[in-house]
KOLSE-712377 format. One record per residue (C-alpha): residue in three letters; x, y, z. Coordinates in steps of 0.2 Angstrom, whole numbers. Last residue first. Layout:
N
<r 'ALA',<X,Y,Z>> ...
***
This chain:
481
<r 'UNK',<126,108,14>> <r 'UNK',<113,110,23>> <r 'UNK',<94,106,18>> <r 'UNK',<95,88,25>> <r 'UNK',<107,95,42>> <r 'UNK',<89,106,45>> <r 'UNK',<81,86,51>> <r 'UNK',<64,88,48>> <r 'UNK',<64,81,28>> <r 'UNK',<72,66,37>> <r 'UNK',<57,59,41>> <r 'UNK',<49,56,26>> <r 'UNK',<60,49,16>> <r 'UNK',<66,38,31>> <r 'UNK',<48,34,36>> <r 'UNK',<43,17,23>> <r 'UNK',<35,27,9>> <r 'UNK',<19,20,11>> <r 'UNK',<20,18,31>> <r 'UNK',<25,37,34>> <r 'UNK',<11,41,21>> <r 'UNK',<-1,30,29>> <r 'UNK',<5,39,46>> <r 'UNK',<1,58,39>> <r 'UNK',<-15,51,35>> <r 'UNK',<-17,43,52>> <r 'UNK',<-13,59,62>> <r 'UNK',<-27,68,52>> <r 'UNK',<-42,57,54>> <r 'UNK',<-39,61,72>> <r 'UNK',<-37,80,70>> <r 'UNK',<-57,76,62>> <r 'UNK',<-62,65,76>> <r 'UNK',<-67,48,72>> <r 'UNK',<-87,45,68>> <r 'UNK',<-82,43,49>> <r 'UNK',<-70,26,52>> <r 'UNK',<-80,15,43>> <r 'UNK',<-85,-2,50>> <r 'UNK',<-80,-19,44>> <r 'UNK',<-64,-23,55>> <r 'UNK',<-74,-16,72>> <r 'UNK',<-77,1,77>> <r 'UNK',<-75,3,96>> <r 'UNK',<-61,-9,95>> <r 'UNK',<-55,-17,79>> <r 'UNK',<-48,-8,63>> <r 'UNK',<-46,-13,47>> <r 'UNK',<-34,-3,34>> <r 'UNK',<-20,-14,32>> <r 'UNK',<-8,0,27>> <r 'UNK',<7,-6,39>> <r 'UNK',<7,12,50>> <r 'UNK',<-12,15,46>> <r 'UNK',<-16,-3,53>> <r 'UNK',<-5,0,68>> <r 'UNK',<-11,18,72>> <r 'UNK',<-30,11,71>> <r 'UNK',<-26,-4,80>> <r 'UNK',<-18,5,95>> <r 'UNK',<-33,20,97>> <r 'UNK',<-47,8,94>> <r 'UNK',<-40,-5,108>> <r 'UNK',<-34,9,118>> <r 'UNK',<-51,19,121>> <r 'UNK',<-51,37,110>> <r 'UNK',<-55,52,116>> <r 'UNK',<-43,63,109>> <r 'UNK',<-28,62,119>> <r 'UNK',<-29,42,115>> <r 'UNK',<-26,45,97>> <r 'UNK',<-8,53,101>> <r 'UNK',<-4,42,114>> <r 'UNK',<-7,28,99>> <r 'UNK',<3,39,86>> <r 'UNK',<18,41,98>> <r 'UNK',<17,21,101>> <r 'UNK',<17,15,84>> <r 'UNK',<29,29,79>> <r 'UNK',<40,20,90>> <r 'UNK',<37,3,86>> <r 'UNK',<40,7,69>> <r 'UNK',<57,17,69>> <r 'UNK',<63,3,84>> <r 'UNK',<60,-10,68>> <r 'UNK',<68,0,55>> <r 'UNK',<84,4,67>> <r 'UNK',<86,-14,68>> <r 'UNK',<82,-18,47>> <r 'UNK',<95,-3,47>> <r 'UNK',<109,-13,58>> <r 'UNK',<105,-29,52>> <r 'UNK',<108,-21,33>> <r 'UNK',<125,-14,38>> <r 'UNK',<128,-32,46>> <r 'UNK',<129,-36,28>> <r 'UNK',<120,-51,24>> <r 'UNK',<128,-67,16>> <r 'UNK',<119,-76,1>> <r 'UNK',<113,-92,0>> <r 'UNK',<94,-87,-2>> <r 'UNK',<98,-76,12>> <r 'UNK',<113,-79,24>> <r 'UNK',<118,-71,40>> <r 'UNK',<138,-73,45>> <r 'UNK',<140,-85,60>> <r 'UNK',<161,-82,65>> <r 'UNK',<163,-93,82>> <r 'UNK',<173,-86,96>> <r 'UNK',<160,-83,107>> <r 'UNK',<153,-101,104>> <r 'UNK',<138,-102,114>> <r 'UNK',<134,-83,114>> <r 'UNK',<138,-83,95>> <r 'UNK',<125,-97,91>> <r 'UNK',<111,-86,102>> <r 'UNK',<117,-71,91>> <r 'UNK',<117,-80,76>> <r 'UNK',<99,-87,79>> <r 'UNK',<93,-68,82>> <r 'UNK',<99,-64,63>> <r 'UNK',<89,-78,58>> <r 'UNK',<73,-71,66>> <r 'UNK',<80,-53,61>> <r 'UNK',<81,-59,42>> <r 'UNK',<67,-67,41>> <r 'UNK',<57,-55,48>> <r 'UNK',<65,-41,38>> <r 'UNK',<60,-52,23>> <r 'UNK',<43,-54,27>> <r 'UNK',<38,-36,28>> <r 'UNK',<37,-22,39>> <r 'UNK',<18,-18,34>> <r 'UNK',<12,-13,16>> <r 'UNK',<7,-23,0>> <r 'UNK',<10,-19,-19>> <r 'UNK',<26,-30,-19>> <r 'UNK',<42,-29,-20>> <r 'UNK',<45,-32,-5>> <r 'UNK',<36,-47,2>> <r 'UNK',<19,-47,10>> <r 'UNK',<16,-37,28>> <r 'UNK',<18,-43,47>> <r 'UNK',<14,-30,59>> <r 'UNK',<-5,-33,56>> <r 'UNK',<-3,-51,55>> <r 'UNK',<-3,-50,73>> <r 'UNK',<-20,-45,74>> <r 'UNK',<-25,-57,64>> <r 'UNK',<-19,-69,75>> <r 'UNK',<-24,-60,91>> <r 'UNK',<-44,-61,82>> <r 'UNK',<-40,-79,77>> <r 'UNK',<-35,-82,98>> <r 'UNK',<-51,-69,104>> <r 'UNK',<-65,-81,95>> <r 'UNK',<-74,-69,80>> <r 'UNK',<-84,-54,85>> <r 'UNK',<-73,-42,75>> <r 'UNK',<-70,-54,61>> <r 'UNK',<-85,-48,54>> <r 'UNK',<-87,-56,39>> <r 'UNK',<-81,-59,21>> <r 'UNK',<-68,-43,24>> <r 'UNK',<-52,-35,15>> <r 'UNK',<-42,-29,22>> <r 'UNK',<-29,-28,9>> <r 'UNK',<-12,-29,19>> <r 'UNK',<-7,-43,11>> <r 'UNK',<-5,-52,30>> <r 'UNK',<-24,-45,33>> <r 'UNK',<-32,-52,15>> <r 'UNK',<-23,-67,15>> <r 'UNK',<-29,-70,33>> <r 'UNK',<-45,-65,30>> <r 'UNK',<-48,-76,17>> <r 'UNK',<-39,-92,23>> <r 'UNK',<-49,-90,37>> <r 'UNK',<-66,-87,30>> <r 'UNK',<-62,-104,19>> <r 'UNK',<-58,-112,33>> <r 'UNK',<-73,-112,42>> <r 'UNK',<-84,-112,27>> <r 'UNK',<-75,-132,24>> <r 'UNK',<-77,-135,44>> <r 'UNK',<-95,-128,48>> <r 'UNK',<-95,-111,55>> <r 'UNK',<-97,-102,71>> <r 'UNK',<-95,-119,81>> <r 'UNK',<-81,-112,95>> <r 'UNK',<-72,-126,89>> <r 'UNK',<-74,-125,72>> <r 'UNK',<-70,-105,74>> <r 'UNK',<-57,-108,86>> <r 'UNK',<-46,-119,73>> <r 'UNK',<-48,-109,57>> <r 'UNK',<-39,-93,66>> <r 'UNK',<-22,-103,69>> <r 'UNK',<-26,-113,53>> <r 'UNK',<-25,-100,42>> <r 'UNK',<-10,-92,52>> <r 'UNK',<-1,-108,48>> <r 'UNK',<-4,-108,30>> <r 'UNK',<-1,-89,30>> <r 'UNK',<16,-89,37>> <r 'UNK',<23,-104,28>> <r 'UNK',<19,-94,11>> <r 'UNK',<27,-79,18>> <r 'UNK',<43,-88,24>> <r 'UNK',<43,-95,5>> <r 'UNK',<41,-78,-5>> <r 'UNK',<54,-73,6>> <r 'UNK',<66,-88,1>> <r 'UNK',<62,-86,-16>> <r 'UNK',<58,-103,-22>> <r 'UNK',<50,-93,-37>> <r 'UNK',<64,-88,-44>> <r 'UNK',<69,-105,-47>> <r 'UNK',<56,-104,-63>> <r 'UNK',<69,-93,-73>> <r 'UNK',<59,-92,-90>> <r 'UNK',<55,-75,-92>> <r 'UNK',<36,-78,-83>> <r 'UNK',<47,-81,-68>> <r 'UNK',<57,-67,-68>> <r 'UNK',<43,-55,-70>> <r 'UNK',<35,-63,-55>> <r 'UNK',<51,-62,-46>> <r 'UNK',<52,-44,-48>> <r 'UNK',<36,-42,-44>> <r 'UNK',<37,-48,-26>> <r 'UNK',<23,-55,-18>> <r 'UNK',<10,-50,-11>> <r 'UNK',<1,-43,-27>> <r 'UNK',<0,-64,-33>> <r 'UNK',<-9,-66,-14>> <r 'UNK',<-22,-56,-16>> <r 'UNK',<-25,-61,-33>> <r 'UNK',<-29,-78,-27>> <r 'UNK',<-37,-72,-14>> <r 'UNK',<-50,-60,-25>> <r 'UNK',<-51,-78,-38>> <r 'UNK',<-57,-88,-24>> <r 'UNK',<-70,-74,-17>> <r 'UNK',<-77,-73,-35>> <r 'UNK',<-77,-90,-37>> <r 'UNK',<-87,-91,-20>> <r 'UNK',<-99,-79,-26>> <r 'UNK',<-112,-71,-16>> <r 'UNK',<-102,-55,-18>> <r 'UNK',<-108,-44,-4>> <r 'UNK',<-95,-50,6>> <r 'UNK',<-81,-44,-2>> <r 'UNK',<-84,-27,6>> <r 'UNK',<-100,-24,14>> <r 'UNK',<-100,-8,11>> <r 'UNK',<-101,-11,-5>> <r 'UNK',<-90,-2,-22>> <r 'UNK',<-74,-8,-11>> <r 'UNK',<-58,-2,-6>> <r 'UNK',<-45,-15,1>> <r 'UNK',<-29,-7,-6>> <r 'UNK',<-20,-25,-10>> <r 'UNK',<-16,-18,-28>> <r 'UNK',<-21,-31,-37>> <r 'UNK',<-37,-32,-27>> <r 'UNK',<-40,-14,-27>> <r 'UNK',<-42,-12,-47>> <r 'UNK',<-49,-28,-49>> <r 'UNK',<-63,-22,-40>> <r 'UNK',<-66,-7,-50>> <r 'UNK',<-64,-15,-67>> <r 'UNK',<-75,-29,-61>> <r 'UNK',<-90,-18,-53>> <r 'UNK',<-90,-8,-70>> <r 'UNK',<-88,-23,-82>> <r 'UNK',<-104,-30,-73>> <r 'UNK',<-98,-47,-61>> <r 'UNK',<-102,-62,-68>> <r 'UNK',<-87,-74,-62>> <r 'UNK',<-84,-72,-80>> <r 'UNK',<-79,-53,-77>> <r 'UNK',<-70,-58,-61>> <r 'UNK',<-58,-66,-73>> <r 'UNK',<-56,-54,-88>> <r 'UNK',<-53,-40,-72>> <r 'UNK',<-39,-52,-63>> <r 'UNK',<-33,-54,-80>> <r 'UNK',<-29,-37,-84>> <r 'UNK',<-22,-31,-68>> <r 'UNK',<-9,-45,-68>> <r 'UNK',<-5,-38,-84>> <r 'UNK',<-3,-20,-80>> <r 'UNK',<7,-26,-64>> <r 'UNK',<18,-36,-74>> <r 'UNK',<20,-24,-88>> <r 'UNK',<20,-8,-75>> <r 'UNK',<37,-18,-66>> <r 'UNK',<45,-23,-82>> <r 'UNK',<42,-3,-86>> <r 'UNK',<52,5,-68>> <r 'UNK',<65,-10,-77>> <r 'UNK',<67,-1,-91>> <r 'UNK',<70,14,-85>> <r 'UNK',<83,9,-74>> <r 'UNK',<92,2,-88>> <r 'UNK',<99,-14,-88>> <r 'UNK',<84,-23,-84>> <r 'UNK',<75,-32,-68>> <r 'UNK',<88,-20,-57>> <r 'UNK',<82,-23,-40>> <r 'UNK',<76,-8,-30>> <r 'UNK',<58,-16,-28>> <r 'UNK',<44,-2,-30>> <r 'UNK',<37,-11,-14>> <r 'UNK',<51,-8,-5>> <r 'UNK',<49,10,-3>> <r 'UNK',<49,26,-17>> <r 'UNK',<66,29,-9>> <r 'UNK',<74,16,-23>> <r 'UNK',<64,21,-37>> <r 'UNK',<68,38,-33>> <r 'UNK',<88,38,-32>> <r 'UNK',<85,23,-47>> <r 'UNK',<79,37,-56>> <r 'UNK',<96,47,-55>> <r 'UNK',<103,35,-68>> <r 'UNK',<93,42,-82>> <r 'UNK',<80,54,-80>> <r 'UNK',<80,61,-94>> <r 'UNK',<67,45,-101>> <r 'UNK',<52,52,-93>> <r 'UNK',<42,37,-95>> <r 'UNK',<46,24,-83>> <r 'UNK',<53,33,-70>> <r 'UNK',<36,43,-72>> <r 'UNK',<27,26,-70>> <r 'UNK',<38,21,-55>> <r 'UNK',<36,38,-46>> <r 'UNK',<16,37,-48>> <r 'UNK',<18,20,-36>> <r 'UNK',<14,1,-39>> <r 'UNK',<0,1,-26>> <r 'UNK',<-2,19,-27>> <r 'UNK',<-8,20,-45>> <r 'UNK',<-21,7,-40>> <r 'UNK',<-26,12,-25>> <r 'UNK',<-30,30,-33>> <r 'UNK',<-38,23,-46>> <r 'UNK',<-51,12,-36>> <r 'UNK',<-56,29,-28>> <r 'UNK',<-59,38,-43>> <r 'UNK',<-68,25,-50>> <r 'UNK',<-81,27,-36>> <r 'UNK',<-83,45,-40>> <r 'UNK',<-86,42,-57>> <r 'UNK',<-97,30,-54>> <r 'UNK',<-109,42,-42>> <r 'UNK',<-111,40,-23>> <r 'UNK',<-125,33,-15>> <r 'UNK',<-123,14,-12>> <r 'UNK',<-107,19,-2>> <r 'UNK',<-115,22,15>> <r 'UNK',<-104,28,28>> <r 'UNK',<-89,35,20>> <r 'UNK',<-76,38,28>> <r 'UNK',<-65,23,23>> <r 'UNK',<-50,11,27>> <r 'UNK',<-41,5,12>> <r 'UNK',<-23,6,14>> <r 'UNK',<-16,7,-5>> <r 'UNK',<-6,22,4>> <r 'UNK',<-16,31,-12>> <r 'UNK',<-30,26,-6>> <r 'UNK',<-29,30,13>> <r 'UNK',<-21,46,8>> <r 'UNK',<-36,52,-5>> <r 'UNK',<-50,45,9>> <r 'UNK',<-42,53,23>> <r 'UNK',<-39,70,16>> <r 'UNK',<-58,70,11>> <r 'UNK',<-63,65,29>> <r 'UNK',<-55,81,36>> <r 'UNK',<-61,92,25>> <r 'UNK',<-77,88,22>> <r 'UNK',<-83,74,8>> <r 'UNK',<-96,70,-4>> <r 'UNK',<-96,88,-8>> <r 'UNK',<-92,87,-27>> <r 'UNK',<-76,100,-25>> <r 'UNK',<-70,89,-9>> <r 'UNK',<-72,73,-14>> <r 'UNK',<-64,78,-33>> <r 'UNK',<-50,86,-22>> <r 'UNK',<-45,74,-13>> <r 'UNK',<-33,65,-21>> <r 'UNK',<-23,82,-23>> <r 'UNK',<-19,82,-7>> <r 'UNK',<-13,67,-10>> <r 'UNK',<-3,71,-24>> <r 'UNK',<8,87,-13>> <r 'UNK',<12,74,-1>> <r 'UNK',<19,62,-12>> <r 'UNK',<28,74,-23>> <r 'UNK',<35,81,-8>> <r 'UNK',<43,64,-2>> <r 'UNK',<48,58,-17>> <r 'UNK',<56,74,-24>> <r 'UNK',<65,76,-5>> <r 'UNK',<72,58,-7>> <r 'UNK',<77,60,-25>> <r 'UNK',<86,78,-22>> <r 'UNK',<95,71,-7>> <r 'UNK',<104,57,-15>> <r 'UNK',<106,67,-32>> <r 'UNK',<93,71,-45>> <r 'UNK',<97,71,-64>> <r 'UNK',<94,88,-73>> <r 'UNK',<77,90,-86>> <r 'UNK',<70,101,-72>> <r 'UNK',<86,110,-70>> <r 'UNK',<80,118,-87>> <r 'UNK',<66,128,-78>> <r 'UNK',<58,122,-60>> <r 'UNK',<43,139,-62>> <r 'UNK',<38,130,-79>> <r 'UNK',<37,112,-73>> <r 'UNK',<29,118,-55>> <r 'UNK',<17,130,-64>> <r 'UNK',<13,113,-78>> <r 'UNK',<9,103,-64>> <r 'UNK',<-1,115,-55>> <r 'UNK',<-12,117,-70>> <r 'UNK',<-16,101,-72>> <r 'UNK',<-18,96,-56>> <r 'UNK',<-32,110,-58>> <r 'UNK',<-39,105,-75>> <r 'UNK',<-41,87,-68>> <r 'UNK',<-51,93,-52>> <r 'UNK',<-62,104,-63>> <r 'UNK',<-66,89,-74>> <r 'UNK',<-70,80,-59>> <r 'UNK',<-80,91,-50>> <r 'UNK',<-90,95,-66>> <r 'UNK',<-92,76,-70>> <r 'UNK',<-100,70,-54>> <r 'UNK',<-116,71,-57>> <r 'UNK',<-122,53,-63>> <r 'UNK',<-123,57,-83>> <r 'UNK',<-117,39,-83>> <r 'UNK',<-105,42,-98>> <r 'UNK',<-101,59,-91>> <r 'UNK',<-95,53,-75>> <r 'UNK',<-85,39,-85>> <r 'UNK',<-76,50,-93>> <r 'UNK',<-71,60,-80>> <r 'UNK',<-66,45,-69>> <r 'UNK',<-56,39,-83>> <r 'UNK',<-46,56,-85>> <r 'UNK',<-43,59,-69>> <r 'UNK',<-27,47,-70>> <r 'UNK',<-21,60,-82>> <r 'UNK',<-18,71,-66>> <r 'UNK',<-8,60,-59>> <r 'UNK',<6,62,-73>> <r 'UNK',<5,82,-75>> <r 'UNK',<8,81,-53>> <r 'UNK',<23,70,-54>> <r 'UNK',<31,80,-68>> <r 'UNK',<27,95,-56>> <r 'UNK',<38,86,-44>> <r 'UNK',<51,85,-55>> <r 'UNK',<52,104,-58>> <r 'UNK',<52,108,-40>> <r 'UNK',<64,96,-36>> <r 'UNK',<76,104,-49>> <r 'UNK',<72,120,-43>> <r 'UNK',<76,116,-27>> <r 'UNK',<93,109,-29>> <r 'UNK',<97,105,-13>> <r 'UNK',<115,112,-7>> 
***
């Protein structure tokens, strides 16, 4: 049977942990005296609270070690309860309803970054942190840092770290799971840092930067402009945000086993595919804009390698409208939508190494129908696949497309055209966050409706942690024995 008080216990871990990411905000609030401190403070004080309830009401089976389905329910729960909880300091402040609120705290934590809010230029710095925060701690993942911390966990961490979606990277950097969950954090801390050092020389004030940086790394695609990126007028700025864009693409693992020494881990053959991906996308949406003569050669490419880091990071971020942009680069950012960096990283979609894998998987299957009897095993980075793993990557694939078109019927029921309606879905699904249609890339989605708002929270969170842990909470057989 499920242990419930073991997964009430752990999620209230979950909760004491977010709610020192408050901290920041609150301080900052009251260093800027801009308003925002009491909402904040009250907000902290609550997660608090419930953390410690959930800790005190879980017990001694608190301190236990989840099973299979313990783990999956704890991520799952303690997911949904935390984004709630995101929203709380919009909510209590009254920058945000409801509706918008929920969206905001989901589409930051899903490290998506579509926004609410129409004008950004009014709301207070400790608000603004808030938001950067909650990208950041979701580009890496709260149940990495508690893995990392909360030592009792022992083995039934890697259940967790395991469910919490690709991007947490089930590979065992260290022996202990605990200490791998803390390579992770070092390499994301330190990524973090530098980014901030260097858009601090690009003369950015340390406010601005430690936002920024916090997004960048992440690949959320919240911004302190509404504008986006585009409201820094300088190119080393823009260099250094793709730059970084591309470093939280790609798999932390490798990176930590890189900077230990092993430089072959960089030809990672997914790390490779997605390389060859955007250089040939850059040049797929560079081409109709020189032709087309909205930008010079040099600007040309440089807006095109831009968005197409951004879009296939699943940042989305924006240097211009893309929107109005020649229909082939707007198909080929599209496309990137269902694309995604490597696992293991900080960024969404269905990622590069299921597409490597089904592209060679579909290459056996046409060798197999020319020789029947040939034996054509799957191989990545010299290694055979199991067909277990075709068979889930399969299953994966028909998961998406499904939820793809359920959300979209969905979105259309309430007024909205298809274009809208099919982007929205698919940008929430891969935690992109731009959306073309009625709104356009750089827009905010505020005008949606409010039930609207709410279909795509509830599909970032499916996106985040990759459907299964989610999903299977509905089925009663889960709860069973």
């Amino acid at each position: 049977m499920i242990n419930f008080p073991l997964i009430c216990g752990l999620t209230g871990w979950v909760v004491a942990i977010f709610s020192l990411a408050l901290i920041p905000p609150v301080a900052t609030a009251l260093f800027y005296d801009d308003g925002s401190a009491r909402s904040l403070i009250l907000a902290f004080l609550g997660c608090l609270a419930l953390g410690g309830l959930f800790i005190f009401l879980g017990g001694p089976d608190a301190r236990q070690e989840p099973r299979y389905r313990d783990g999956l329910a704890v991520v799952s729960v303690s997911w949904l309860t935390i984004n709630v909880l995101g929203a709380t300091p919009y909510w209590l402040s009254g920058s945000l309803g409801f509706w918008d609120g929920l969206y905001e705290s989901f589409s930051g934590l899903s490290s998506t970054g579509g926004t609410v809010v129409p004008d950004l230029s009014f709301w207070p710095q400790g608000l603004l942190l808030w938001r950067s925060l909650t990208q950041w701690i979701g580009g890496m993942g709260v149940i990495v840092l508690m893995v990392a911390i909360l030592p009792f966990l022992g083995v039934g961490g890697q259940i967790m770290l395991k469910n919490e979606a690709s991007r947490a990277s089930g590979e065992k950097l260290r022996p202990r799971v605990a200490q791998t969950a803390k390579s992770l954090w070092q390499v994301y801390l330190a990524l973090s840092l530098t980014l901030f050092l260097a858009l601090l020389v690009g003369g950015l004030e340390p406010f601005e930067a430690l936002c920024q940086s916090l997004t960048v790394i992440s690949t959320g695609g919240f911004s302190n402009y509404n504008e986006s990126v585009a409201a820094h007028q300088s190119y080393y700025v823009k260099w250094v945000i793709i730059v970084f864009m591309f470093m939280g693409s790609l798999s932390f693992a490798m990176i930590y086993q890189a900077l230990s020494g092993q430089v072959r881990a960089l030809l990672n053959p997914e790390a490779l595919f997605f390389l060859l991906i955007v250089v040939a996308a850059s040049v797929l949406v560079a081409s109709p804009l020189m032709v087309f003569g909205f930008y010079a050669p040099g600007e040309a490419f440089f807006h095109s390698i831009f968005q197409v880091v951004s879009v296939a990071s699943t940042s989305g971020f924006s240097t211009a409208d893309w929107g109005d942009w020649p229909e082939l680069s707007q198909a080929t950012l599209l496309a990137l939508f269902f694309v995604g960096g490597c696992s293991g990283s900080t960024s969404g979609g269905l990622k590069c190494v299921r597409w490597l894998i089904l592209f060679k998987s579909l290459y056996r299957a046409f060798r197999q129908y020319i020789h029947p009897k040939g034996v054509f095993p799957v191989r990545l980075g010299g290694k055979p696949v199991a067909d277990q793993v075709l068979e889930k990557i399969w299953l994966f694939f028909f998961l998406y497309l499904t939820c793809e078109i359920i959300g979209t019927l969905l979105l259309l029921l309430m007024g909205l055209d298809l274009s809208t309606a099919f982007t929205a879905v698919a940008s929430s699904l891969g935690n992109v966050g731009p959306v073309l249609g009625q709104l356009g890339p750089t827009s905010d989605l505020s005008s949606l409706p409010g039930p609207a708002k709410g279909v795509l929270s509830f599909l970032m969170l499916l996106g985040r942690l990759e459907f299964y842990s989610v999903l299977v909470l509905l089925f009663p057989e889960f709860w069973s024995r």
